[in-house]
C-alpha positions, 0 to 999 in steps of 0.5 A: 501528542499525535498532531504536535509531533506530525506539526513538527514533522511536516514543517520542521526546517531540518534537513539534515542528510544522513549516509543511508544504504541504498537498500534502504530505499526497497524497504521504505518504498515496502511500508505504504504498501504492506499498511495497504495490504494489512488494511485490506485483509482488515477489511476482508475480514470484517465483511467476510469473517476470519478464515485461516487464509487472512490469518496468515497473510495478516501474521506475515504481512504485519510481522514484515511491517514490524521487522522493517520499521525497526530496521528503518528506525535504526538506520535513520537515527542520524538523520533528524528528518528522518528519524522523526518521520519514523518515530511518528509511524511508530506511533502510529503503528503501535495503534494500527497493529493493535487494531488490525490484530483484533477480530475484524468488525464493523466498528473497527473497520469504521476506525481502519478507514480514518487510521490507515490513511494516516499510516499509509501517508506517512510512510510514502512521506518515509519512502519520498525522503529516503528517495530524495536522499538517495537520489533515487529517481521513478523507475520500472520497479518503483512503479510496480511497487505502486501498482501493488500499493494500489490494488491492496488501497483499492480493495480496502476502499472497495471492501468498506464501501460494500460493508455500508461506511459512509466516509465521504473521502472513500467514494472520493479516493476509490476515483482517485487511486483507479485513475492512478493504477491506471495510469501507471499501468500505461506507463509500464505497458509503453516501456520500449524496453519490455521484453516478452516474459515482461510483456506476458506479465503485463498481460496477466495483470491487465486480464486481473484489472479486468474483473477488478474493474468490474465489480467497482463499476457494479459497486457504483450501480449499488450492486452488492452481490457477494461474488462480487467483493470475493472477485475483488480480494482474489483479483487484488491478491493476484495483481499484488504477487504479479506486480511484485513479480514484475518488480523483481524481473524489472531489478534482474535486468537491471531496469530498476 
């Protein structure tokens, strides 16, 4: 049912333009990135065992994902594109939720790795048509946005290398995804406009990419230390409430 509904989705002709909120587009550009964070707590919890902190970050995050795709659904119903993009994330979603709420395992990581990438592709496909029809172009808040995407996708990819999968899209998309951190870094970074407080942010979250970096290196060195992947779900946590920062700062100066 699945591959007759994405077939229909991704080469379906209508193109029908719906009148959307333009806050619309903060919600759907929030659904790629908080599939990444919940697969990354998922991870966590596979490899590190449950603690009362990933139970909490699970519950608000995958609440917020809820919440959100409701909102998205009703506000899409008129544009048919849309509307099938969202019904396909629904189901999608009734799975990944049933799944990431359960105790986190081996087993089940092995699962998370194939069905968050499935999640995570069709909810940018949302945010990319929710853009096009807003007419919303890549700005600073955007980007931050992907940053904080990035640092929750880079850490799963991390977190199930270390716990032994052997996907081979991983080591694949690892490369991938720190190449694109990195270059939106450097974006941000090069703004003219930037001002001290967003500058010092900048910094924090370079000084955070540093460790991060550190353990992907040791990781392709086969060093599995734990201290290593518990530097890697800290250093993740930080870089993702300073790009979410950083975002907010970008939209108070009308820079979004």
């Amino acid at each position: 049912m699945r591959l007759i509904v994405l077939f229909f989705l991704l080469f379906g002709l209508n193109l029908n333009a719906a009148d959307l909120p333009a806050e619309m587009m903060q919600v759907a550009t929030s659904q790629q990135r908080l599939s990444e964070r919940i697969a990354r707590i998922y991870a966590w919890r596979s490899l590190e065992g449950e603690s009362a902190e990933a139970t909490r970050q699970h519950k608000l995050a995958s609440t917020q994902f809820s919440k959100q795709l409701e909102l998205l659904r009703m506000l899409s119903a008129d544009d048919a594109e849309l509307a099938d993009n969202y019904m396909l994330l629904a189901q999608l979603w009734a799975d990944y939720q049933k799944l990431t709420d359960a105790p986190g395992s081996h087993s089940g990581a092995s699962q998370l790795a194939e069905l968050s990438e499935e999640v995570s592709w069709i909810a940018r496909k949302g945010q990319e048509i929710v853009a096009q029809r807003l007419g919303v172009k890549h700005k600073p808040s955007r980007m931050v946005a992907d940053i904080a995407m990035l640092s929750q996708r880079l850490a799963k990819t991390y977190l199930l290398q270390a716990m032994g999968l052997k996907q081979p899209f991983l080591q694949r998309d690892l490369a991938d995804t720190r190449h694109e951190f990195i270059t939106l870094d450097r974006q941000l970074r090069a703004l003219s406009n930037n001002d001290a407080a967003l500058k010092d942010e900048l910094l924090l979250l370079e000084q955070q990419w540093f460790f991060f970096q550190h353990a992907i290196d040791e990781l392709a060195k086969k060093n599995t230390d734990p201290q290593l992947r518990r530097n890697v779900i800290t250093t993740s946590d930080r870089i993702y409430q300073i790009a979410l920062d950083l975002g907010k700062h970008y939209e108070r100066l009308g820079r979004g």
